[in-house]
N, C-alpha and C positions, 0 to 999 in steps of 0.2 A: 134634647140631650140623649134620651134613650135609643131615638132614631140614630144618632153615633156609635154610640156604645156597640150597638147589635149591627151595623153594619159591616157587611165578609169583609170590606177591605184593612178592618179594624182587629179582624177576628186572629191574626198570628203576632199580635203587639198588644205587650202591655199602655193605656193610654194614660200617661201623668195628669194632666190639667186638659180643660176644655172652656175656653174661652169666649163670649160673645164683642165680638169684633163692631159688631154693625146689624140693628134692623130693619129691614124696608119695609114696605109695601107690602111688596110680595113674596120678600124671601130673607133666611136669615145668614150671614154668616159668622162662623164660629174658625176658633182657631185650634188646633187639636195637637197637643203635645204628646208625641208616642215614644216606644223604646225604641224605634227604628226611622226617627225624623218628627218635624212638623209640618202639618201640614192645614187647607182650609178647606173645611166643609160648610157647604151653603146649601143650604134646606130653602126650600119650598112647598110648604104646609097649605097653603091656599090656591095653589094650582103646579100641571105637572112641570117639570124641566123644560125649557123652552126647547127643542131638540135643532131648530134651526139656531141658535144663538150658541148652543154648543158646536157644533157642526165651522159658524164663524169662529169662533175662540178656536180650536181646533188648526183652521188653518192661520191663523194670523200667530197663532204660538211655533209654526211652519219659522216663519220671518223672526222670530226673536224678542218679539213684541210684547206678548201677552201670557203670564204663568198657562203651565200646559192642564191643559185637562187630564186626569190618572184614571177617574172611573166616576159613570151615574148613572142613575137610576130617575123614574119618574119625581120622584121624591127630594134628592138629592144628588150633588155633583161633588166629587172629590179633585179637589185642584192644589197643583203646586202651588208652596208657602215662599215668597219673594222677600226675604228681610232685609228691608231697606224701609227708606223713610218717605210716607205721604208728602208730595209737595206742599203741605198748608207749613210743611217743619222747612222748606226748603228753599234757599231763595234764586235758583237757576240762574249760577254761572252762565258767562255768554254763551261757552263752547256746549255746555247739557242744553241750553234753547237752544242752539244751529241743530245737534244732531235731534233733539226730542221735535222740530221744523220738520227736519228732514224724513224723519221716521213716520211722521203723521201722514207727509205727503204722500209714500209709500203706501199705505195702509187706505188711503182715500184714493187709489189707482187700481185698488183690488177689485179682481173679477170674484165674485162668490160664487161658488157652485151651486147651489141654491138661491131661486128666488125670494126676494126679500122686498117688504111692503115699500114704498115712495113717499118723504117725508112732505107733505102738503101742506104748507105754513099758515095758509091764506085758512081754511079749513080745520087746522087745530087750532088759531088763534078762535076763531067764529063757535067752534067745539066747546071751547073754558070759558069763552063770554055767555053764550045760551047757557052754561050751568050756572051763571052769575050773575044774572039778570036781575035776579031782583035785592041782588046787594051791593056795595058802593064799588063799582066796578069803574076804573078811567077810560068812560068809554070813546073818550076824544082822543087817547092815547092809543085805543084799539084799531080805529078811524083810520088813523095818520097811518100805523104800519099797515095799514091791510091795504092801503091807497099806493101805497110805495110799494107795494110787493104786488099787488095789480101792475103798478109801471114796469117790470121788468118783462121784457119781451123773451121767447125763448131761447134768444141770441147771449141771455145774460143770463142763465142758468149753468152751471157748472156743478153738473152731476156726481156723486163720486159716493163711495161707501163711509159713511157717517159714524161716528161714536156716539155724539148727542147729549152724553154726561161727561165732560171733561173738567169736572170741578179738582180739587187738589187730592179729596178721598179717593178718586180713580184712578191715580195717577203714582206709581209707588217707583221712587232712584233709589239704585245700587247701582255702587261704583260708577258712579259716569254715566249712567244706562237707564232709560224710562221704560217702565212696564206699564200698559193699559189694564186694567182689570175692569169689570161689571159692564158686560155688554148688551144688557138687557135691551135697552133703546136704539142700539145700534139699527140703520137702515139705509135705502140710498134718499139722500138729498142733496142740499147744495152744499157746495165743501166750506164755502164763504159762511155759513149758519154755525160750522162746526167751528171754524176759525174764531170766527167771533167770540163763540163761545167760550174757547179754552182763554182769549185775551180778557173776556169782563170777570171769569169766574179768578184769573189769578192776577187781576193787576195791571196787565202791561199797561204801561203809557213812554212815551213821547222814544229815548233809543232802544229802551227793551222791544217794544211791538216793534219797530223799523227791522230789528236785527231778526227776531222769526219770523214778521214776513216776508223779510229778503232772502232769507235760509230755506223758506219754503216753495217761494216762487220759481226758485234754483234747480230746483228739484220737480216741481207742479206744472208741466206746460200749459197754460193754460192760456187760449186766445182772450185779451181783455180789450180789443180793440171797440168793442160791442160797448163798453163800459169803463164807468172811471172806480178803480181800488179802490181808493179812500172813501167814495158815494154809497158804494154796494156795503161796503164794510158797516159801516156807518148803522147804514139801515138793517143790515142785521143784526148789529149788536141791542139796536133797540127793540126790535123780534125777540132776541134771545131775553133781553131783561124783561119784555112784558110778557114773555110766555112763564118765565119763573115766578112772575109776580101774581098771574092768575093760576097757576096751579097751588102755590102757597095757600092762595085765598080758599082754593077749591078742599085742601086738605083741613082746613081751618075748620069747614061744614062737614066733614066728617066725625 
Protein backbone atom coordinates (compact mmCIF):
# COMPACT_ATOMS: atom_id res chain seq x y z
CA UNK A 1 0.00 0.00 0.00
CA UNK A 2 2.64 2.63 0.91
CA UNK A 3 4.63 1.27 -2.06
CA UNK A 4 1.34 3.05 -4.13
CA UNK A 5 0.87 5.72 -2.29
CA UNK A 6 4.58 7.13 -2.85
CA UNK A 7 4.82 6.11 -6.17
CA UNK A 8 5.61 9.42 -8.99
CA UNK A 9 3.03 8.15 -11.05
CA UNK A 10 0.63 8.73 -8.24
CA UNK A 11 2.20 11.82 -7.15
CA UNK A 12 -0.23 14.58 -9.26
CA UNK A 13 -3.67 12.71 -8.20
CA UNK A 14 -5.52 12.51 -5.31
CA UNK A 15 -5.90 8.35 -4.79
CA UNK A 16 -9.82 7.57 -3.48
CA UNK A 17 -9.68 3.79 -2.65
CA UNK A 18 -6.99 1.03 -3.19
CA UNK A 19 -8.07 -2.17 -3.56
CA UNK A 20 -6.56 -5.90 -3.40
CA UNK A 21 -7.83 -7.53 -6.48
CA UNK A 22 -5.78 -10.67 -6.34
CA UNK A 23 -2.53 -12.37 -4.48
CA UNK A 24 -0.08 -14.67 -6.06
CA UNK A 25 2.98 -16.17 -5.63
CA UNK A 26 4.83 -13.60 -6.65
CA UNK A 27 3.06 -10.59 -7.02
CA UNK A 28 0.23 -8.63 -5.75
CA UNK A 29 -2.36 -6.78 -7.71
CA UNK A 30 -4.27 -3.91 -6.40
CA UNK A 31 -6.72 -1.71 -7.88
CA UNK A 32 -6.23 2.00 -7.57
CA UNK A 33 -8.94 4.65 -7.64
CA UNK A 34 -7.67 8.17 -8.51
CA UNK A 35 -8.90 11.82 -9.21
CA UNK A 36 -7.77 11.25 -12.78
CA UNK A 37 -8.97 7.46 -13.63
CA UNK A 38 -8.54 3.91 -12.30
CA UNK A 39 -6.22 2.08 -12.69
CA UNK A 40 -3.94 -1.48 -11.63
CA UNK A 41 -0.97 -1.76 -9.74
CA UNK A 42 0.81 -4.95 -9.39
CA UNK A 43 3.67 -5.27 -6.88
CA UNK A 44 6.21 -7.46 -6.82
CA UNK A 45 7.69 -7.65 -3.27
CA UNK A 46 9.58 -10.95 -3.69
CA UNK A 47 11.49 -10.54 -6.78
CA UNK A 48 12.07 -7.63 -9.49
CA UNK A 49 9.58 -6.96 -12.58
CA UNK A 50 9.94 -9.61 -14.88
CA UNK A 51 11.31 -7.02 -17.77
CA UNK A 52 10.92 -9.67 -20.47
CA UNK A 53 7.14 -10.21 -19.64
CA UNK A 54 6.73 -6.56 -19.66
CA UNK A 55 8.56 -6.15 -22.83
CA UNK A 56 5.64 -9.23 -24.26
CA UNK A 57 2.66 -7.34 -22.67
CA UNK A 58 3.88 -4.31 -24.25
CA UNK A 59 3.81 -5.52 -27.51
CA UNK A 60 0.76 -7.81 -27.58
CA UNK A 61 -1.15 -4.39 -26.08
CA UNK A 62 0.49 -3.40 -29.85
CA UNK A 63 -2.56 -5.86 -31.25
CA UNK A 64 -5.38 -4.81 -28.81
CA UNK A 65 -5.10 -7.64 -26.83
CA UNK A 66 -3.81 -7.03 -23.59
CA UNK A 67 -4.28 -3.64 -21.05
CA UNK A 68 -1.25 -1.57 -21.95
CA UNK A 69 1.48 -1.06 -19.66
CA UNK A 70 1.78 3.11 -18.37
CA UNK A 71 4.88 2.78 -16.19
CA UNK A 72 7.32 0.26 -13.91
CA UNK A 73 9.66 -0.03 -12.04
CA UNK A 74 11.73 -3.15 -10.44
CA UNK A 75 9.07 -3.14 -7.86
CA UNK A 76 6.04 -2.46 -9.57
CA UNK A 77 4.09 -2.14 -12.91
CA UNK A 78 1.44 0.37 -13.56
CA UNK A 79 -1.18 -1.02 -16.09
CA UNK A 80 -4.33 0.02 -17.74
CA UNK A 81 -7.67 -0.65 -15.72
CA UNK A 82 -10.11 -2.91 -18.34
CA UNK A 83 -13.74 -2.73 -16.72
CA UNK A 84 -15.37 -5.46 -17.96
CA UNK A 85 -16.25 -8.82 -16.46
CA UNK A 86 -13.86 -12.04 -15.70
CA UNK A 87 -14.90 -14.82 -17.73
CA UNK A 88 -15.84 -17.14 -14.54
CA UNK A 89 -19.21 -14.12 -14.58
CA UNK A 90 -19.38 -14.89 -18.38
CA UNK A 91 -20.88 -17.37 -20.37
CA UNK A 92 -19.17 -16.78 -24.11
CA UNK A 93 -21.66 -16.10 -26.71
CA UNK A 94 -20.70 -18.07 -29.83
CA UNK A 95 -19.61 -14.81 -31.69
CA UNK A 96 -17.02 -13.61 -28.15
CA UNK A 97 -15.62 -17.52 -28.69
CA UNK A 98 -15.00 -17.27 -32.74
CA UNK A 99 -13.41 -13.76 -32.23
CA UNK A 100 -11.60 -14.63 -28.41
CA UNK A 101 -10.51 -18.28 -31.22
CA UNK A 102 -9.35 -15.88 -33.29
CA UNK A 103 -7.44 -13.51 -31.31
CA UNK A 104 -5.49 -16.32 -29.51
CA UNK A 105 -4.56 -17.58 -32.77
CA UNK A 106 -2.95 -14.19 -33.57
CA UNK A 107 -1.15 -13.92 -30.35
CA UNK A 108 0.33 -17.77 -30.66
CA UNK A 109 1.85 -16.56 -34.45
CA UNK A 110 3.80 -13.74 -32.55
CA UNK A 111 7.33 -13.32 -33.19
CA UNK A 112 8.68 -11.77 -29.66
CA UNK A 113 11.53 -9.51 -29.89
CA UNK A 114 13.13 -11.10 -27.09
CA UNK A 115 14.06 -14.43 -26.54
CA UNK A 116 11.96 -16.31 -24.31
CA UNK A 117 12.49 -19.90 -22.37
CA UNK A 118 10.77 -23.22 -24.32
CA UNK A 119 7.88 -24.90 -22.46
CA UNK A 120 9.30 -28.74 -21.86
CA UNK A 121 6.36 -30.74 -20.67
CA UNK A 122 7.94 -33.95 -20.49
CA UNK A 123 10.51 -32.10 -17.85
CA UNK A 124 8.05 -29.95 -15.85
CA UNK A 125 5.89 -32.75 -15.38
CA UNK A 126 9.20 -34.96 -14.06
CA UNK A 127 10.15 -31.27 -12.21
CA UNK A 128 6.56 -31.57 -9.64
CA UNK A 129 6.69 -35.36 -9.41
CA UNK A 130 10.55 -35.30 -7.94
CA UNK A 131 9.14 -32.53 -5.51
CA UNK A 132 6.44 -35.09 -4.62
CA UNK A 133 8.02 -38.07 -4.28
CA UNK A 134 7.32 -38.95 -1.15
CA UNK A 135 3.69 -37.89 -0.99
CA UNK A 136 0.52 -39.60 -2.74
CA UNK A 137 1.29 -38.47 -5.95
CA UNK A 138 -0.69 -40.63 -9.20
CA UNK A 139 2.18 -41.69 -10.44
CA UNK A 140 0.58 -44.12 -13.05
CA UNK A 141 -1.22 -40.84 -14.21
CA UNK A 142 2.31 -39.09 -14.54
CA UNK A 143 3.57 -42.47 -16.52
CA UNK A 144 0.77 -42.30 -19.03
CA UNK A 145 1.33 -38.50 -20.08
CA UNK A 146 4.88 -38.44 -20.14
CA UNK A 147 4.60 -41.83 -22.36
CA UNK A 148 2.26 -39.94 -24.73
CA UNK A 149 4.33 -36.83 -24.87
CA UNK A 150 7.50 -39.22 -25.60
CA UNK A 151 5.13 -40.31 -28.60
CA UNK A 152 4.93 -37.20 -30.29
CA UNK A 153 7.62 -36.98 -32.79
CA UNK A 154 8.88 -33.32 -33.90
CA UNK A 155 6.54 -33.54 -36.82
CA UNK A 156 3.65 -33.05 -34.00
CA UNK A 157 4.92 -30.11 -32.38
CA UNK A 158 3.33 -26.78 -33.07
CA UNK A 159 5.30 -24.25 -31.60
CA UNK A 160 3.86 -20.82 -31.08
CA UNK A 161 4.01 -18.08 -28.21
CA UNK A 162 1.98 -19.52 -25.23
CA UNK A 163 -0.09 -17.66 -22.46
CA UNK A 164 -0.05 -20.94 -20.13
CA UNK A 165 -2.69 -19.29 -17.55
CA UNK A 166 -5.82 -19.06 -19.28
CA UNK A 167 -8.23 -19.72 -16.52
CA UNK A 168 -11.34 -17.21 -16.32
CA UNK A 169 -9.34 -14.76 -13.75
CA UNK A 170 -7.06 -14.00 -16.83
CA UNK A 171 -9.31 -13.32 -19.07
CA UNK A 172 -11.44 -10.03 -18.68
CA UNK A 173 -14.84 -9.06 -21.75
CA UNK A 174 -15.80 -5.50 -22.51
CA UNK A 175 -18.10 -5.01 -25.06
CA UNK A 176 -17.61 -7.88 -27.19
CA UNK A 177 -13.88 -7.85 -26.79
CA UNK A 178 -11.34 -10.25 -24.71
CA UNK A 179 -8.36 -8.97 -22.88
CA UNK A 180 -5.50 -11.27 -21.69
CA UNK A 181 -3.89 -9.96 -18.51
CA UNK A 182 -1.05 -11.72 -16.11
CA UNK A 183 1.57 -13.01 -18.36
CA UNK A 184 3.83 -14.24 -16.07
CA UNK A 185 4.04 -17.92 -17.49
CA UNK A 186 3.80 -16.80 -20.91
CA UNK A 187 6.58 -18.79 -23.30
CA UNK A 188 7.06 -20.69 -26.50
CA UNK A 189 5.48 -24.03 -26.42
CA UNK A 190 2.87 -26.09 -28.12
CA UNK A 191 -0.16 -23.99 -29.03
CA UNK A 192 -2.23 -27.49 -28.60
CA UNK A 193 -1.03 -27.12 -24.45
CA UNK A 194 -2.44 -23.66 -24.51
CA UNK A 195 -5.60 -24.69 -26.22
CA UNK A 196 -6.21 -27.37 -24.10
CA UNK A 197 -5.91 -25.35 -21.43
CA UNK A 198 -8.31 -22.42 -22.02
CA UNK A 199 -11.09 -25.53 -22.95
CA UNK A 200 -10.61 -27.68 -19.29
CA UNK A 201 -10.17 -24.40 -17.35
CA UNK A 202 -13.61 -22.94 -18.81
CA UNK A 203 -15.88 -25.88 -19.70
CA UNK A 204 -16.08 -26.35 -23.26
CA UNK A 205 -17.54 -29.52 -24.34
CA UNK A 206 -19.22 -31.21 -27.16
CA UNK A 207 -20.53 -27.54 -29.97
CA UNK A 208 -18.82 -24.97 -27.69
CA UNK A 209 -15.19 -26.68 -28.13
CA UNK A 210 -16.27 -27.62 -32.05
CA UNK A 211 -17.14 -23.83 -32.60
CA UNK A 212 -13.42 -22.43 -31.12
CA UNK A 213 -11.64 -24.93 -32.58
CA UNK A 214 -13.00 -24.31 -35.98
CA UNK A 215 -12.60 -20.46 -35.23
CA UNK A 216 -9.22 -21.15 -34.45
CA UNK A 217 -8.01 -23.33 -36.94
CA UNK A 218 -9.37 -20.64 -39.51
CA UNK A 219 -7.08 -18.48 -38.48
CA UNK A 220 -3.88 -21.06 -37.09
CA UNK A 221 -2.32 -22.73 -40.32
CA UNK A 222 -1.10 -25.28 -39.01
CA UNK A 223 0.08 -28.77 -40.89
CA UNK A 224 -1.90 -31.69 -38.86
CA UNK A 225 -1.18 -34.16 -41.44
CA UNK A 226 1.65 -35.52 -38.96
CA UNK A 227 -1.35 -35.89 -36.41
CA UNK A 228 -4.88 -36.54 -35.53
CA UNK A 229 -6.67 -33.11 -33.50
CA UNK A 230 -8.72 -34.76 -31.41
CA UNK A 231 -5.55 -37.47 -30.14
CA UNK A 232 -3.03 -34.52 -29.54
CA UNK A 233 -5.85 -32.47 -27.97
CA UNK A 234 -6.74 -35.18 -25.78
CA UNK A 235 -3.40 -35.75 -24.41
CA UNK A 236 -2.91 -32.39 -23.58
CA UNK A 237 -5.73 -31.59 -21.85
CA UNK A 238 -4.63 -34.50 -19.60
CA UNK A 239 -0.98 -32.61 -19.30
CA UNK A 240 -2.66 -29.65 -18.51
CA UNK A 241 -4.97 -31.19 -15.65
CA UNK A 242 -2.07 -33.27 -14.06
CA UNK A 243 0.21 -30.44 -14.26
CA UNK A 244 -2.43 -28.39 -12.15
CA UNK A 245 -3.02 -31.09 -9.93
CA UNK A 246 0.68 -31.46 -8.92
CA UNK A 247 1.46 -27.89 -8.52
CA UNK A 248 -1.80 -27.57 -6.19
CA UNK A 249 -0.14 -30.46 -4.38
CA UNK A 250 3.18 -28.78 -4.36
CA UNK A 251 1.58 -25.43 -2.95
CA UNK A 252 -0.28 -27.54 -0.30
CA UNK A 253 3.83 -28.27 1.12
CA UNK A 254 4.32 -24.91 1.34
Amino acid sequence: MKAIVNHPFFSETIINSVKLLNRGLNHSVYQVTTAKGVFIARLHPTRPTNQTEITLQKAIAKLGDTPKILEYNQQMAIIEYIDGLHTSAHQWPQSELKQFAQQLAVVHQLKPTEALPTLDLIQHIIQYRNLLVLNNVDQKCCIDVIKGLQQLSPNHQTLGLCHNDLNPQNIISRGGKQYLVDWEFACIGDVFFDLAGFIVEHHLAGDKAAIFLQAYFSHQKIDTTAFEIDEKLKLMKMAYRLICRLWHQIQQLE
